[in-house]
TORKOL-4160 file (C-alpha; in steps of 0.2 Angstrom, whole numbers, padded with zeros to 4 digits, m for minus):
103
<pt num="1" X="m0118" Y="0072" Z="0093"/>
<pt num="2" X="m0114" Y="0069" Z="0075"/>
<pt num="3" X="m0098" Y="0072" Z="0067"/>
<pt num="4" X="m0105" Y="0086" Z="0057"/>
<pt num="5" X="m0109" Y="0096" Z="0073"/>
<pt num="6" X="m0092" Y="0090" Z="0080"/>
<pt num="7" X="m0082" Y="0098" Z="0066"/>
<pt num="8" X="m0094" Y="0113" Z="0065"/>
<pt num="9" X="m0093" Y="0117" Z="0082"/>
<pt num="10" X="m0072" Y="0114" Z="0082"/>
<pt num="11" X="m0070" Y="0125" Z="0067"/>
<pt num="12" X="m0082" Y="0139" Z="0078"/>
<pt num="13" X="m0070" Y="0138" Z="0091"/>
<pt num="14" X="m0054" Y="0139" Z="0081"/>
<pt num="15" X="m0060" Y="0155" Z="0075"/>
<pt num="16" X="m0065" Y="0162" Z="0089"/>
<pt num="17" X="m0050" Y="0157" Z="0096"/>
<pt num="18" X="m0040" Y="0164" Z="0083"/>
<pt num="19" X="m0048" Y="0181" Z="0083"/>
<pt num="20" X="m0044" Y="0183" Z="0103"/>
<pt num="21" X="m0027" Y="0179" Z="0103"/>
<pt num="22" X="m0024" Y="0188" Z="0086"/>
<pt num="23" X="m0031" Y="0203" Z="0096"/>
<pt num="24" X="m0024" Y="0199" Z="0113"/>
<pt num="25" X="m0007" Y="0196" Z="0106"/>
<pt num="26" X="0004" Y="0210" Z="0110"/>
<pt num="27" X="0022" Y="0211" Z="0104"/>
<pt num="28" X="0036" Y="0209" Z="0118"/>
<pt num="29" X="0054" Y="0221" Z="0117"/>
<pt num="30" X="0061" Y="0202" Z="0115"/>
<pt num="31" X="0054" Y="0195" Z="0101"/>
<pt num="32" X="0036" Y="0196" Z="0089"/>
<pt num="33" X="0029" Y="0181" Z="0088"/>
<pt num="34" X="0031" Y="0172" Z="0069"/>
<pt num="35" X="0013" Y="0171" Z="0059"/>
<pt num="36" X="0019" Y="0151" Z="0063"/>
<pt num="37" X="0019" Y="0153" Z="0079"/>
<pt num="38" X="0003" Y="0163" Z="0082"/>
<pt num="39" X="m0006" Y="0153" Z="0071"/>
<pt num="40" X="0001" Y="0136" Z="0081"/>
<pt num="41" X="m0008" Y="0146" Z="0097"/>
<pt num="42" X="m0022" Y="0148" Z="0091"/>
<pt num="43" X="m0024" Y="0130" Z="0083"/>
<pt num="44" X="m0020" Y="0121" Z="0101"/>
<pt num="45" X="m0033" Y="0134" Z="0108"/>
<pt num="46" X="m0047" Y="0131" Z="0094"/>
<pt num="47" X="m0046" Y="0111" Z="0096"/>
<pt num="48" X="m0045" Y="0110" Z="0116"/>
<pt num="49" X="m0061" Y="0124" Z="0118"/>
<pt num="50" X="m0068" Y="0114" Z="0100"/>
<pt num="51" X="m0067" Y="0098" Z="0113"/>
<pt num="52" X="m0072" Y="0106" Z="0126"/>
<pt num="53" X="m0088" Y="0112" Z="0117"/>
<pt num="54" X="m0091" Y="0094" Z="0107"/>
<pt num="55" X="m0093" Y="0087" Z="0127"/>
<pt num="56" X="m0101" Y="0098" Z="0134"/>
<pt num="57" X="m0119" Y="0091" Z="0125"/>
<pt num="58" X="m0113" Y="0072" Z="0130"/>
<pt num="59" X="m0129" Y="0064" Z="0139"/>
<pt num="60" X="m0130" Y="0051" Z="0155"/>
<pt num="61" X="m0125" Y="0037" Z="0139"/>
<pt num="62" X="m0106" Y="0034" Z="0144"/>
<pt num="63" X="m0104" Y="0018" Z="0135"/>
<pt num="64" X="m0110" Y="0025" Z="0116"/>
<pt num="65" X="m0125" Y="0018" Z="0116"/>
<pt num="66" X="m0135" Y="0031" Z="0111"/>
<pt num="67" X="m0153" Y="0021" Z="0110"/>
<pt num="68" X="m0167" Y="0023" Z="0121"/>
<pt num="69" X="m0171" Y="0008" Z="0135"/>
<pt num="70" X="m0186" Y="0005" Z="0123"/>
<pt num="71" X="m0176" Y="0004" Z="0109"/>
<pt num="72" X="m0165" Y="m0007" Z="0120"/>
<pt num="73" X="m0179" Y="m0018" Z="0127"/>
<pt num="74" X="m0185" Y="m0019" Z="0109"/>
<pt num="75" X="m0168" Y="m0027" Z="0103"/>
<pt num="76" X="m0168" Y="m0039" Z="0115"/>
<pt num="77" X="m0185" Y="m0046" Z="0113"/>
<pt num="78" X="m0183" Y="m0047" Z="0095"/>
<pt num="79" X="m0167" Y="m0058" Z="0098"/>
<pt num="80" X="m0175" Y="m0069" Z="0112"/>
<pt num="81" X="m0191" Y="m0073" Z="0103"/>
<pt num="82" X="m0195" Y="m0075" Z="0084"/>
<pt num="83" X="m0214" Y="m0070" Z="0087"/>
<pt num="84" X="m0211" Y="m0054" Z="0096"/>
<pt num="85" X="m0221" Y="m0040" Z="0090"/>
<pt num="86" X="m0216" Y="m0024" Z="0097"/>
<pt num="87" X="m0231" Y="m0015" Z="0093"/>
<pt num="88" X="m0240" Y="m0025" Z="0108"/>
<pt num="89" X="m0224" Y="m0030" Z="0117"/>
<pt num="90" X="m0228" Y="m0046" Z="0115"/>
<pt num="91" X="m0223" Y="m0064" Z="0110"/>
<pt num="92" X="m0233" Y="m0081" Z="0105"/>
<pt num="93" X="m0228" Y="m0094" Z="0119"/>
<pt num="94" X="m0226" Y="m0112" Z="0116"/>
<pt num="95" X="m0241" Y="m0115" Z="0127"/>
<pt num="96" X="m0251" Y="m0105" Z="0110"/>
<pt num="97" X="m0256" Y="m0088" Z="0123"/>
<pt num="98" X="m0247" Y="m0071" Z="0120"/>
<pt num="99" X="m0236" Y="m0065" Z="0134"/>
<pt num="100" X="m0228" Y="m0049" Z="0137"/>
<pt num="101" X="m0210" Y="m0048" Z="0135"/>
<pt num="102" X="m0200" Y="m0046" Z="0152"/>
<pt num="103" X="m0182" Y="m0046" Z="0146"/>
């Protein structure tokens, strides 16, 4: 997920938090709550359901690698062999015959 969608989606949820507790927030015979204090609530509320949203897309990649296996496999043909071509998936052996790459 991009850090754009991360900070749209976390400002979504801070308003949305912020609208229903500002609506849900009903004044005690104690003590109202300060602006600075309902605004504080519905900061904490906007980032933890914001989070909650920006992981809820997270896929079976839990190490940040976000490349494909191809994309993967590709990488590390290219490192292994100077002559790999990824078009075919193959490499030019010292033996002078193309081989597919295994790795």
């Amino acid at each position: 997920m991009s850090l754009k969608t991360k900070i749209t989606s976390s400002l979504l949820a801070l308003t949305v938090a912020g609208i229903a507790i500002a609506g849900a927030i009903q004044p005690s015979s104690a003590k109202k709550l300060t602006n600075a204090e309902a605004a504080a609530i519905a900061g904490i509320g906007g980032f933890v359901l914001g989070a909650a949203i920006a992981n809820s897309n997270r896929g079976p990649d839990y190490y940040g690698d976000h490349r494909s296996s191809w994309e993967r496999h590709v990488d590390r043909c290219y490192a292994r062999y100077q002559s790999y071509d990824h078009r075919t998936d193959t490499y030019f052996g010292f033996d002078g015959q193309y081989h597919y790459c295994r790795l």
